[in-house]
FIPAVEX-413793 format. One line per 8 residues: number of its first residue (from 1); for each residue x, y, z of N, C-alpha, C, O. Coordinates in Angstrom, 2 decimals, padded with zeros to 5 digits. Example, Ala and Ser with C-alpha at 12.3 -4.5 7.8 and 13.67 -1.06 7.14 Angstrom:
1> 013.19 -005.69 007.80 012.30 -004.50 007.80 013.20 -003.30 007.80 014.24 -003.32 008.46 ~ 012.85 -002.25 007.08 013.67 -001.06 007.14 012.90 000.03 007.87 013.41 001.14 008.04
//
This chain:
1> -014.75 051.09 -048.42 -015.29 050.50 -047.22 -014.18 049.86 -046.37 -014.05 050.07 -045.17 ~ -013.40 049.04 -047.12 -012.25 048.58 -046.57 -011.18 049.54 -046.10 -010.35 048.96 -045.41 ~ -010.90 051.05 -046.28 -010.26 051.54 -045.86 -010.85 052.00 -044.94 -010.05 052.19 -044.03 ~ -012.20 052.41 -044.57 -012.68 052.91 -043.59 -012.53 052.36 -042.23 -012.47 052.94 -041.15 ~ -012.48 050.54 -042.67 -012.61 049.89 -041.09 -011.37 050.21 -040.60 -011.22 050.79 -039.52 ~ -010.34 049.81 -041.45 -009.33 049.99 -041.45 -008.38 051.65 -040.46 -007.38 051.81 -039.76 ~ -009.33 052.40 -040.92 -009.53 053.98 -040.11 -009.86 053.86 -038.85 -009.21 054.15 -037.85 ~ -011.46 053.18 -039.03 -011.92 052.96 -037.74 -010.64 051.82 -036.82 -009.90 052.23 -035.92
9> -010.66 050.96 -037.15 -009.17 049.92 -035.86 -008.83 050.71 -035.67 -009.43 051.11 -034.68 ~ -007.55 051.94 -036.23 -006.78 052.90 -035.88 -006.88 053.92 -035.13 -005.99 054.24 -034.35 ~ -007.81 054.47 -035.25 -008.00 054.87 -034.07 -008.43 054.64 -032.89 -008.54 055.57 -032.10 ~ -008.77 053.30 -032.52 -009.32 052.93 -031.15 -007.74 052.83 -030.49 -006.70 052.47 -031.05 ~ -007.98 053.32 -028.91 -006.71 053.14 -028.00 -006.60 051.60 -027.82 -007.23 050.88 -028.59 ~ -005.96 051.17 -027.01 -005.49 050.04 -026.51 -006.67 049.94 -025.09 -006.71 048.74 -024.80 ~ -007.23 050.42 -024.51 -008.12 049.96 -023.68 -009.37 049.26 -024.32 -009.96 048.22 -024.00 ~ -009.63 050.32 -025.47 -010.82 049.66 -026.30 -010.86 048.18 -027.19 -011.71 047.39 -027.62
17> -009.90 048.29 -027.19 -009.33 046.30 -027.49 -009.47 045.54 -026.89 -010.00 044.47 -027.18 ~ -008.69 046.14 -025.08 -009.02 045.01 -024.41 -010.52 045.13 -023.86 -010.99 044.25 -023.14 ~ -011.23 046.23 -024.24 -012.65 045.95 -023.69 -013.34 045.15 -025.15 -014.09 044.20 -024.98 ~ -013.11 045.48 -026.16 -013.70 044.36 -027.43 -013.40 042.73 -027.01 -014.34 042.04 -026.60 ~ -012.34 042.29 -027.11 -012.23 040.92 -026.62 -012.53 040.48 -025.58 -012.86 039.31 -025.75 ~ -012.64 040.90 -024.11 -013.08 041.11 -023.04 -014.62 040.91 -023.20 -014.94 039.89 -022.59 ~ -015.45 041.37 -023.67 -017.16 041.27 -024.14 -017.04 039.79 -024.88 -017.67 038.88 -024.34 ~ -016.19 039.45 -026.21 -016.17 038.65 -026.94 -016.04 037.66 -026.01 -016.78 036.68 -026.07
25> -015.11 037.78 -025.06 -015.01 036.03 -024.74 -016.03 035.77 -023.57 -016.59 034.72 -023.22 ~ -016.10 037.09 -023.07 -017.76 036.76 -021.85 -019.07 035.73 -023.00 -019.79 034.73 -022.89 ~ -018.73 036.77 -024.00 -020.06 036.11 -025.07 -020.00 034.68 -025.47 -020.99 033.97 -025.66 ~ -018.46 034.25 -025.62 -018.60 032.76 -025.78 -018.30 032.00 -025.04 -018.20 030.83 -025.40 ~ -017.98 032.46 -023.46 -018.35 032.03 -022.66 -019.80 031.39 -021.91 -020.08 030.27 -021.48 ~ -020.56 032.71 -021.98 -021.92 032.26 -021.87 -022.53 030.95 -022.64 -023.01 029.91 -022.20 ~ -022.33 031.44 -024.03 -022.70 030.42 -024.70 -022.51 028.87 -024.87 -023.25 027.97 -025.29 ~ -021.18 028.92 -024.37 -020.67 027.49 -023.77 -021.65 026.93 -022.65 -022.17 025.82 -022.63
33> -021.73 027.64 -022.02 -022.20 027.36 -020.70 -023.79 026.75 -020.93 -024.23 025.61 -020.72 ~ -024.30 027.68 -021.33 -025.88 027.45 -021.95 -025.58 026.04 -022.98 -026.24 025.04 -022.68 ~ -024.87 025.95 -023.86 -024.66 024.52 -024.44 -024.52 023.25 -023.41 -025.12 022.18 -023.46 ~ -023.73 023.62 -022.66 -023.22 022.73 -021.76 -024.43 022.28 -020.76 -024.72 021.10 -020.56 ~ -025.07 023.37 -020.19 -026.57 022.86 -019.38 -027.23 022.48 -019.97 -027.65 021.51 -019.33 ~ -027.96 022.54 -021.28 -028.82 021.90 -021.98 -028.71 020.71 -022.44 -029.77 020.08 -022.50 ~ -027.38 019.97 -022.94 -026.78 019.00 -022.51 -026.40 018.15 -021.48 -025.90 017.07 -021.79 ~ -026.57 018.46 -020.19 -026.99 017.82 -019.10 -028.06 017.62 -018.65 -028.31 016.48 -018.24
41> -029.14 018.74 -018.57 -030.64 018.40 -018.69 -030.71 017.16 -019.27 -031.07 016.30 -018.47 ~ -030.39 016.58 -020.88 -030.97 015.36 -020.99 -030.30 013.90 -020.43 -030.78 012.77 -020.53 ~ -029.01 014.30 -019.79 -028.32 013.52 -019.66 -028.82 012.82 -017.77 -028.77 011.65 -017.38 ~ -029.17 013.82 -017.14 -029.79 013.92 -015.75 -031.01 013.18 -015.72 -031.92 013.33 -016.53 ~ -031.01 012.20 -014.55 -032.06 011.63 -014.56 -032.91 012.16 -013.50 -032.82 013.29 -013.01 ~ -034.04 010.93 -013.07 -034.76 011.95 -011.65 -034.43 010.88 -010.78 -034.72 009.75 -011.18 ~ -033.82 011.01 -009.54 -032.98 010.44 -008.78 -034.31 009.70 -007.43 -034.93 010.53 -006.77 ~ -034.39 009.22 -007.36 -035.41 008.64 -005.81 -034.50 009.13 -004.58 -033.30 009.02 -004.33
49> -035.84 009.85 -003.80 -035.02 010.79 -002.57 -035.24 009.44 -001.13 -036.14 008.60 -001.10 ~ -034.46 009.56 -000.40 -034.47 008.11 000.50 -034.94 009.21 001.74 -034.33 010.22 002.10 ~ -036.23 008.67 002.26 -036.84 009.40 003.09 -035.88 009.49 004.56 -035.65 010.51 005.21 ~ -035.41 008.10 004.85 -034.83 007.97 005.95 -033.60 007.75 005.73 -033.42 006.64 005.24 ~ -032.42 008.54 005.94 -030.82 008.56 005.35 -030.19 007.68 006.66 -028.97 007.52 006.62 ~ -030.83 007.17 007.68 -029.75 005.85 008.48 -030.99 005.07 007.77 -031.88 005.81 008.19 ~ -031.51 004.33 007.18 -032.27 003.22 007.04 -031.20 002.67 005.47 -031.49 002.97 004.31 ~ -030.27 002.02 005.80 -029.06 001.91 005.06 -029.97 000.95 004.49 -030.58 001.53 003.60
57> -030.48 -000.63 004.61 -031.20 -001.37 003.68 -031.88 -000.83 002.56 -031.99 -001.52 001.55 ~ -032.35 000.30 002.61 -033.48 001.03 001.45 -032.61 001.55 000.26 -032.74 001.52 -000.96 ~ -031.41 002.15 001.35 -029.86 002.84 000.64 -029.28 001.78 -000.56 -029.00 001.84 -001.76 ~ -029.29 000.84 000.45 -028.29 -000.43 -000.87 -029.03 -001.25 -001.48 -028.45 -002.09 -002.17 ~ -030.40 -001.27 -001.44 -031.41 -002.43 -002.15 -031.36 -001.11 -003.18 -030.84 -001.50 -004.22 ~ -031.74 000.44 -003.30 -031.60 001.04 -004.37 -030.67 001.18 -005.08 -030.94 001.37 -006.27 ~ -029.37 001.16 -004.72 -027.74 001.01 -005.55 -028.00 -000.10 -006.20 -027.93 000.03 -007.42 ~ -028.34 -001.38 -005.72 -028.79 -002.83 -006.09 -029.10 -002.84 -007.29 -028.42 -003.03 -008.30
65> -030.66 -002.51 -007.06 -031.31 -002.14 -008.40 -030.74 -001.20 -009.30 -030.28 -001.64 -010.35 ~ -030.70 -000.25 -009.12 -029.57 000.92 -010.69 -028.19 000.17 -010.90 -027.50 000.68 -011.78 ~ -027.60 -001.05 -010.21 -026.27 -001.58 -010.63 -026.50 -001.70 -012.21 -027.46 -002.19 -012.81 ~ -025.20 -001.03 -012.76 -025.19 -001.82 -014.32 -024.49 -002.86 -013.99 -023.91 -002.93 -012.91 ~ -024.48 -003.82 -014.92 -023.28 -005.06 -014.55 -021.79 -004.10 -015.37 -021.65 -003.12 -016.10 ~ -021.00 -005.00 -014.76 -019.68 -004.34 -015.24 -018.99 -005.18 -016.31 -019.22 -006.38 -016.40 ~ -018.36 -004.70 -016.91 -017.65 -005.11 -018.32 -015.86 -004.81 -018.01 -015.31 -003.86 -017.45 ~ -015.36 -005.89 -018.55 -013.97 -005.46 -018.11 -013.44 -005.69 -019.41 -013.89 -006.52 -020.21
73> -012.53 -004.99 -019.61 -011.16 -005.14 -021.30 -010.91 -006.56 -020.37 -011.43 -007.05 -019.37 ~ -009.51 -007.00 -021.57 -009.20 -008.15 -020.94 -007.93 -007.75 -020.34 -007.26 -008.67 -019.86 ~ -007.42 -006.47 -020.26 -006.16 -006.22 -019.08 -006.92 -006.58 -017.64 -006.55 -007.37 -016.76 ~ -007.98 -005.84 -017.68 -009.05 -005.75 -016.07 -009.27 -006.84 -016.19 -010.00 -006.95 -015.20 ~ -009.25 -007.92 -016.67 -010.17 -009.59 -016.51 -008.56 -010.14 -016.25 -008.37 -010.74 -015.19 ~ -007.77 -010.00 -016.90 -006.82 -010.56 -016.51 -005.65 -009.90 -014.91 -004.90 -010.66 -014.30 ~ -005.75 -008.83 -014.67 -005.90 -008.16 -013.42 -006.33 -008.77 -011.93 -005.70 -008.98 -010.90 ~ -007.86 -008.97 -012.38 -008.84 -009.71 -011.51 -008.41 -011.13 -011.46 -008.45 -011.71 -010.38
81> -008.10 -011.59 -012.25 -007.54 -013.11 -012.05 -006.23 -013.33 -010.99 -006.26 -014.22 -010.15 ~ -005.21 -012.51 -011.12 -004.02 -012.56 -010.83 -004.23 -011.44 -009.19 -003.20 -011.09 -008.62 ~ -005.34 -011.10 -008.73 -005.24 -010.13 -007.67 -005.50 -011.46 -006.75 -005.84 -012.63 -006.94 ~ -005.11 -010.54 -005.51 -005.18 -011.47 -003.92 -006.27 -011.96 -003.56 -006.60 -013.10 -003.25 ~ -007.07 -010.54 -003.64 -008.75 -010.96 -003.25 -009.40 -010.05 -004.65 -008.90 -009.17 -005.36 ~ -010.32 -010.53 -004.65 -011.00 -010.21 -006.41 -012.42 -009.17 -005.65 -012.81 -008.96 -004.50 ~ -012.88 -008.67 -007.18 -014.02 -007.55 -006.70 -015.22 -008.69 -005.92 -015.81 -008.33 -004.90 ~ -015.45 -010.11 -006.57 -016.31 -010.40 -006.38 -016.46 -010.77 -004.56 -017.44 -010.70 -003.81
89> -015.31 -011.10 -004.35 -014.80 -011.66 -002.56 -014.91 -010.46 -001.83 -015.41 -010.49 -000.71 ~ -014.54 -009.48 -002.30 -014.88 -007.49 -001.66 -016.44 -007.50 -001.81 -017.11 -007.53 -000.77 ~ -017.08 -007.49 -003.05 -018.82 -007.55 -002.76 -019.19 -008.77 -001.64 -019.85 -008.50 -000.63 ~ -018.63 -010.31 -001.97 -019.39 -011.04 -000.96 -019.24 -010.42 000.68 -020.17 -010.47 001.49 ~ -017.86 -009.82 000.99 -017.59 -009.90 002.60 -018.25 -008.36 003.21 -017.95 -007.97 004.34 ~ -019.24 -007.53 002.24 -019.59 -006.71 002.76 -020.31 -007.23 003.75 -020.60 -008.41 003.94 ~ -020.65 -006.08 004.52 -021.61 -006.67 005.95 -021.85 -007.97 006.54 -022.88 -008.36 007.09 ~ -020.84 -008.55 006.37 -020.36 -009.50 007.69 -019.74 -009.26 008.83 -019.31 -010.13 009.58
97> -019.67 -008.11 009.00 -018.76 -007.40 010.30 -019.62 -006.61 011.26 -020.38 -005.79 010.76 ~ -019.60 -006.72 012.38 -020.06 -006.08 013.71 -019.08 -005.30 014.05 -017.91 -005.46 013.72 ~ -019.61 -004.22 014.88 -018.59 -003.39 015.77 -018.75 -003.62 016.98 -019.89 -003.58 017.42 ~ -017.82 -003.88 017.70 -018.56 -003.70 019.41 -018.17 -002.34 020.06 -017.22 -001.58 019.89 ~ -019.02 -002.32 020.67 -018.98 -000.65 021.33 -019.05 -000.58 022.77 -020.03 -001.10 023.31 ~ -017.90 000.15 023.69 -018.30 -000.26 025.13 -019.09 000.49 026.08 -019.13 000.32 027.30 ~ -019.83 001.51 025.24 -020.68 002.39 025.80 -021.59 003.13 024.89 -021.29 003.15 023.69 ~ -022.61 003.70 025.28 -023.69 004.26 024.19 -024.66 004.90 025.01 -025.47 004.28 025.69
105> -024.51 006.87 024.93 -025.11 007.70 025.32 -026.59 007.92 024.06 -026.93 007.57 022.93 ~ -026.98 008.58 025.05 -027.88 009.65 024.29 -028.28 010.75 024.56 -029.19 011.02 025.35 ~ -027.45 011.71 023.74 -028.05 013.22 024.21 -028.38 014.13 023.23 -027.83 014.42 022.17 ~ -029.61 014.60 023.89 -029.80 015.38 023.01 -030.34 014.62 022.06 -029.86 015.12 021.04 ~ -031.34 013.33 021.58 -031.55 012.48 020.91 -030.67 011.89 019.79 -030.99 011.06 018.94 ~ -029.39 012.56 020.00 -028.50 011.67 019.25 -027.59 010.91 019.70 -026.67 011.55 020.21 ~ -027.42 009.45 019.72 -026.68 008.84 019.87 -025.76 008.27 019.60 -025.58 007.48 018.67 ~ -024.88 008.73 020.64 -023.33 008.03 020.71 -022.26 006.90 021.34 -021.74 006.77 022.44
113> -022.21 006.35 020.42 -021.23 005.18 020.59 -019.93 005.20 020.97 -019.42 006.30 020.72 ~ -019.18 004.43 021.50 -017.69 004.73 022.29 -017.51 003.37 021.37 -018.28 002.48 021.74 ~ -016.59 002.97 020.17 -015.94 002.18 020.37 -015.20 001.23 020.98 -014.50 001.71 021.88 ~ -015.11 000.24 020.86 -014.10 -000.75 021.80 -012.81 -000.60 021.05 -012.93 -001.57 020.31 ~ -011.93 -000.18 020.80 -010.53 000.01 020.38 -009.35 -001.43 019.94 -008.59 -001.69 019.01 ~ -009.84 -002.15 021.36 -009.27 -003.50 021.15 -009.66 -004.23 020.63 -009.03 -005.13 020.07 ~ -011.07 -004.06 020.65 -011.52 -005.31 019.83 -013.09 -004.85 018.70 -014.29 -004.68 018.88 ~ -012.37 -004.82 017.86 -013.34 -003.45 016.81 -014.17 -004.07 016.12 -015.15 -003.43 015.75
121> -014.05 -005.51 015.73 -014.78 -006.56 015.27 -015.56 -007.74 016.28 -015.15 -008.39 017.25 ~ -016.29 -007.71 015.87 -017.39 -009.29 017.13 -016.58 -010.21 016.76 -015.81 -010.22 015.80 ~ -016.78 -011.12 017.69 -016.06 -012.04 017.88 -016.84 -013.23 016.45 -016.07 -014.12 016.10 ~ -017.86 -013.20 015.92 -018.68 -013.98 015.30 -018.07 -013.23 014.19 -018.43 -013.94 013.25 ~ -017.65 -012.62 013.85 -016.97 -011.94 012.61 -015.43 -012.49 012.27 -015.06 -012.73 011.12 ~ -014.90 -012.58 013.01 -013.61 -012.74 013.01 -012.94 -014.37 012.68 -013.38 -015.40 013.18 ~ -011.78 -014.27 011.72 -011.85 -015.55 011.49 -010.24 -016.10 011.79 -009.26 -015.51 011.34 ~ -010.19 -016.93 012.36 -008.90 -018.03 012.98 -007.85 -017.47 011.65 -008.39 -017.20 010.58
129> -006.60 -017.35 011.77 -005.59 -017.03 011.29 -004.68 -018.55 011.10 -005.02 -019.26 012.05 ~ -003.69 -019.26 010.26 -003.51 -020.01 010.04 -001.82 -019.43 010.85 -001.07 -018.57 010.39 ~ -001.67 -020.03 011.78 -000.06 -019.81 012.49 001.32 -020.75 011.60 001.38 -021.93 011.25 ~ 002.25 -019.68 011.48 003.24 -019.97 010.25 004.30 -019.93 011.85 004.27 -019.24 012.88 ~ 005.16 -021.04 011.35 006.49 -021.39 011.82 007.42 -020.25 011.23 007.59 -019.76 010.12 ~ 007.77 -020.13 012.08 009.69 -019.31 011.40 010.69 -019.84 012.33 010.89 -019.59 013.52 ~ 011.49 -020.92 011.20 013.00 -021.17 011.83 013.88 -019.78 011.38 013.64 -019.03 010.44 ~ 014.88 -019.73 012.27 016.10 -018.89 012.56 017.05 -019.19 012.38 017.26 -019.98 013.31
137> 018.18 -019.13 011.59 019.64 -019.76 011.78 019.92 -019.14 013.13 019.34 -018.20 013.66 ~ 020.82 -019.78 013.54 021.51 -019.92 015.12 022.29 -018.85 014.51 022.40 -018.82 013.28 ~ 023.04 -017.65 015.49 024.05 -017.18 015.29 025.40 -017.21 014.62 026.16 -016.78 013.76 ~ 025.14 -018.11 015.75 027.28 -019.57 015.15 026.89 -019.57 013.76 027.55 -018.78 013.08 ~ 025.91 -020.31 013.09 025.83 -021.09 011.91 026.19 -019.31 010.64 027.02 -019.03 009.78 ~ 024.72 -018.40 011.42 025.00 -017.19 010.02 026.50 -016.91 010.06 026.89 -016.80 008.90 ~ 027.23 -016.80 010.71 028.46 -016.26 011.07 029.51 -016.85 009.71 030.38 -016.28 009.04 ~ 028.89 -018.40 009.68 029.50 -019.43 009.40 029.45 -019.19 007.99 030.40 -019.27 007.21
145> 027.62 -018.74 007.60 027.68 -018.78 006.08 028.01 -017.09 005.95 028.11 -016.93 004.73 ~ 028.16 -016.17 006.41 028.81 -014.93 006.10 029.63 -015.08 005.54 029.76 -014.73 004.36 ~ 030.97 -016.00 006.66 032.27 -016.20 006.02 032.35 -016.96 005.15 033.13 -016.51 004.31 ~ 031.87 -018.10 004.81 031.84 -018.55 003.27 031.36 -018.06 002.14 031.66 -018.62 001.09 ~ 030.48 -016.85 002.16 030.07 -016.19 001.50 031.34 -015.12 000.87 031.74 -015.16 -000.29 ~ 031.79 -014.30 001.82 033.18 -013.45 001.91 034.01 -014.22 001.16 034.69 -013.66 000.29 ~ 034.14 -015.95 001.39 035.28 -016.44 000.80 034.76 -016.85 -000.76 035.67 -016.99 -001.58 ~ 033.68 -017.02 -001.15 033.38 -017.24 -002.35 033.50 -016.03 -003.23 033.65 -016.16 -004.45
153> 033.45 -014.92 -002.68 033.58 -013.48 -003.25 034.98 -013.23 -003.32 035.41 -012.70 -004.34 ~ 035.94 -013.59 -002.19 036.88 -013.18 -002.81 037.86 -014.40 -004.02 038.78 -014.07 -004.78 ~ 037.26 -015.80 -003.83 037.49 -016.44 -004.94 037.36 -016.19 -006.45 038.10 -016.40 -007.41 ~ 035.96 -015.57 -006.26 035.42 -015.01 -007.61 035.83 -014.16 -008.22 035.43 -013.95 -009.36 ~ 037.35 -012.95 -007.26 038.10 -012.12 -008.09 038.99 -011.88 -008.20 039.32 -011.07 -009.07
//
């Protein structure tokens, strides 16, 4: 029996090989695939369809509700400590901002807005900036510490 298969391999050409493996890997291909969907089926939930897609309140009161809370390692907790502005200051300052717009068509029942360019935020949005001093050394003076600088360098060798 064993010499027979053995007969049989031998004589198949080289096309018939690559059509044997060629079938084989379609076959476990498929089968992947079919594993792989049936495995998402349970993993898929049934999603709530938002009747009205600009009625953004309905949009984020549902994100709201499905929020998991978040869990951080302690690299991410310690991350969040040491950042400029933290996730929680990014969630509070959502939608506190206006746009102003200096014109607004409608055609065709859809409407369009022209931005204001200069001034992209309302004025009720926007918050006072804290004004920082900058002194300058005078010319004369950098000149002054250049060359003492030059002379400490070439002291140093």
């Amino acid at each position: 029996m064993f010499n027979d298969i053995v007969l049989f391999l031998r004589n198949l050409s080289f096309i018939d090989y690559i059509f044997f493996f060629t079938v084989v890997f379609l076959i476990i291909l498929v089968v992947s695939l079919i594993y792989f969907i049936r495995i998402n089926e349970d993993i898929i939930e049934k999603e709530e369809e938002v009747t009205d897609p600009d009625n953004l309140q309905s949009i984020a009161s549902a994100i709201k509700n499905d929020a998991k809370p978040i869990t951080f390692t302690s690299y991410e907790k310690e991350q969040e400590d040491k950042a400029i502005i933290s996730y929680d200051e990014l969630v509070s300052n959502t939608g506190n901002y206006t746009f102003n717009y200096t014109s607004e068509d409608d055609k065709d029942g859809v409407s369009i807005k022209k931005f204001d360019l200069d001034n992209l935020i309302s004025e009720s949005a926007k918050k006072e900036e804290p004004k920082i001093e900058v002194h300058l050394f005078s010319l004369k003076r950098e000149e002054e510490f250049l060359k003492a600088l030059k002379e400490l360098q070439k002291s140093l060798n």
